[in-house]
C-alpha positions in Angstrom: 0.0 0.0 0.0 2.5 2.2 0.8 3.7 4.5 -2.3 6.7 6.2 -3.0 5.4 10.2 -3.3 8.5 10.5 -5.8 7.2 8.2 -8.4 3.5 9.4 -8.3 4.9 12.6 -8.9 7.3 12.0 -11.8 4.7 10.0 -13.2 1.8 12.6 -13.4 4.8 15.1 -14.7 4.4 13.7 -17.4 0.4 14.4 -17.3 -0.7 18.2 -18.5 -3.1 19.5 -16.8 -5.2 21.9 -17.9 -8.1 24.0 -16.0 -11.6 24.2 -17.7 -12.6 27.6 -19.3 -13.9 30.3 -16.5 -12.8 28.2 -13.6 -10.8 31.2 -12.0 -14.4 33.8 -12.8 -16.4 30.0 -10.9 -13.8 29.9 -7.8 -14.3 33.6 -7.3 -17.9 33.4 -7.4 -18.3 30.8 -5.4 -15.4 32.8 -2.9 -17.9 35.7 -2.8 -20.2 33.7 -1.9 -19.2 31.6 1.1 -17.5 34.4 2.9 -19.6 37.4 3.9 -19.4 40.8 2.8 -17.0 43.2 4.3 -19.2 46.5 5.7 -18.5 49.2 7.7 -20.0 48.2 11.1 -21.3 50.8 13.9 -17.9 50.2 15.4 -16.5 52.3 13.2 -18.1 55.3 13.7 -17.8 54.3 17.4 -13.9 55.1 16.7 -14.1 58.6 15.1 -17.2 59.6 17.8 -14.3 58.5 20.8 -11.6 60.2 19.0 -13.6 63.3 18.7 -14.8 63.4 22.2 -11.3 63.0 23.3 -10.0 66.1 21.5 -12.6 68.0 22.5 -12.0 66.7 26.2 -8.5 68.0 26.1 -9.6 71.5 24.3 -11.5 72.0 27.5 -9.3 71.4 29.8 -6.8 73.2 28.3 -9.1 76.2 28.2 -10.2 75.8 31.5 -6.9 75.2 32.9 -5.8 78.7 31.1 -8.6 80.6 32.3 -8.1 79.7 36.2 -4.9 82.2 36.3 -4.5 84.2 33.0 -4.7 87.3 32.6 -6.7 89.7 29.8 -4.4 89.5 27.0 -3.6 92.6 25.2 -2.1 92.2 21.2 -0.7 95.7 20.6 -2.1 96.6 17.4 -1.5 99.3 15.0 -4.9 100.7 16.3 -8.1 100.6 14.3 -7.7 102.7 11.0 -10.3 103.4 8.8 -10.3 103.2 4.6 -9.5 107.2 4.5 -7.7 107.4 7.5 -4.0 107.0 7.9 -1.7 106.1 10.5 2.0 106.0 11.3 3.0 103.4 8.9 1.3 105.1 6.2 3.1 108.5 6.0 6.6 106.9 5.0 8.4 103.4 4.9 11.0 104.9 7.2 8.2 104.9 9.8 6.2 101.8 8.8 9.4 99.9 9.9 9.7 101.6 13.2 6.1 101.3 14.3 6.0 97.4 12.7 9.8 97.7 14.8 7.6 98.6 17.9 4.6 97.0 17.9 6.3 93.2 16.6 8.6 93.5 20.2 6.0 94.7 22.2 3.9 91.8 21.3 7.2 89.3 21.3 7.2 91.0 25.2 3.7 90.2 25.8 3.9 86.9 24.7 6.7 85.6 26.7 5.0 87.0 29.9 5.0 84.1 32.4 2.0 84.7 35.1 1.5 82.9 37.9 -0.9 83.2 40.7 2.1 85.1 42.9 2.8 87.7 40.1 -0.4 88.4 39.4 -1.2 91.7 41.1 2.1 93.0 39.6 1.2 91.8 36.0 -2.4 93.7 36.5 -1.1 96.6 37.1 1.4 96.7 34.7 -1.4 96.0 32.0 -3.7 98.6 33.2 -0.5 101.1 32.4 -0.4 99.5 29.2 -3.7 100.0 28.2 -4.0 103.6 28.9 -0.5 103.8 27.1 -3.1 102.0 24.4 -5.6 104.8 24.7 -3.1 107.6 24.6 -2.1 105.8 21.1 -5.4 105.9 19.6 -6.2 109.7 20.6 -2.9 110.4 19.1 -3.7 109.1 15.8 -6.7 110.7 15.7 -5.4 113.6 16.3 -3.2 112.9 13.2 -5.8 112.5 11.2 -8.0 115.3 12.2 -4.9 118.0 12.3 -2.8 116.1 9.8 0.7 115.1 10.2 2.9 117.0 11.9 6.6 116.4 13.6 4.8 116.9 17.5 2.3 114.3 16.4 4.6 112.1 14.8 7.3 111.6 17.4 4.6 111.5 20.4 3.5 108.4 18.7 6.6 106.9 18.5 7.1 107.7 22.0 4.1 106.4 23.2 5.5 102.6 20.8 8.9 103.1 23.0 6.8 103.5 26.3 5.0 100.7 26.2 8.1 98.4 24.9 10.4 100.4 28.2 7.0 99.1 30.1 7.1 95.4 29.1 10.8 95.1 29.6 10.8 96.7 33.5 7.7 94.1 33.9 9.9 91.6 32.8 12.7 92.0 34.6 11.2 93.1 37.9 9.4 89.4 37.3 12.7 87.8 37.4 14.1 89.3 40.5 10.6 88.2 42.0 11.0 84.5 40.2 15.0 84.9 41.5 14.4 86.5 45.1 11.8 82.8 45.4 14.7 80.7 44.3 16.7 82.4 46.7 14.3 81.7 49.3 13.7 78.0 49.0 17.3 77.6 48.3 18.0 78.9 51.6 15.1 77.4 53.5 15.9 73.8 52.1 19.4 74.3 54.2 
């Protein structure tokens, strides 16, 4: 009973075989039908609904977490000009790149403000200066408008730009003697 594999094999080498016409288009057919249809299930839009949740989850903390001891942000801007007035930057490129000058370190300054629940009072008050600073600003450039340019007008604005900036950086560095003079402290209390 026992047969050698080998000798079946060599034997049937010798065989052709060929494969009926549309047996590949049959097998396939016969494939789709035995195995069931691949569909998107609910799971699916399980996965997106849980992704979506979780990014809103984390936008919400994050805001809530930044509005527990932030402070009003202020963007220094160029001030509100309208279609027929002008401002600063729009009497010549010399001063267009000292106001853009101004206002891109004052908001660099702004930015890099670190608050904390400690600093806060300090950082209030400092931002209170800056916004009537802010005011002054706007009532100057109105005044350019309604008067028209002149050198008085002119160089009181760019004063009031290199206020502001003076402002930011004695904010900043008073709140690194504070953040230092704390070092200092635990330093010396952990001895």
């Amino acid at each position: 009973m026992a047969q050698d594999l080998r000798e079946i094999f060599k034997k049937n080498k010798k065989e052709e075989f060929r494969l009926k016409n549309g047996h590949e288009a049959r097998f396939m057919e016969l494939l789709d039908k035995k195995l069931p249809q691949t569909k998107r299930s609910s799971f699916f839009w399980l996965k997106i609904a849980a992704s979506v949740l979780v990014v809103v989850s984390i936008g919400a903390f994050l805001l809530n977490m930044n509005s527990d001891d932030s402070i009003e942000t202020i963007i220094v801007d160029k001030g509100s000009v309208e279609e027929n007035e002008i401002s600063l930057g729009d009497l010549s490129p010399d001063l267009k790149k000292v106001e853009n000058y101004y206002v891109a370190n004052i908001n660099i300054e702004l930015s890099q403000l670190e608050v904390s629940v400690e600093n806060k009072a300090m950082v209030d008050s400092f931002m209170d200066s800056l916004a009537e600073l802010n005011e002054e600003y706007k009532k100057l450039n109105t005044e350019l408008n309604e008067i028209g340019p002149n050198d008085q007008t002119i160089s009181a604005l760019i004063k009031n730009l290199q206020l502001r900036l003076q402002l930011l950086q004695k904010l900043k560095s008073e709140l690194n003697e504070l953040k230092s003079s704390k070092n200092e402290q635990i330093t010396t209390n952990t001895i």
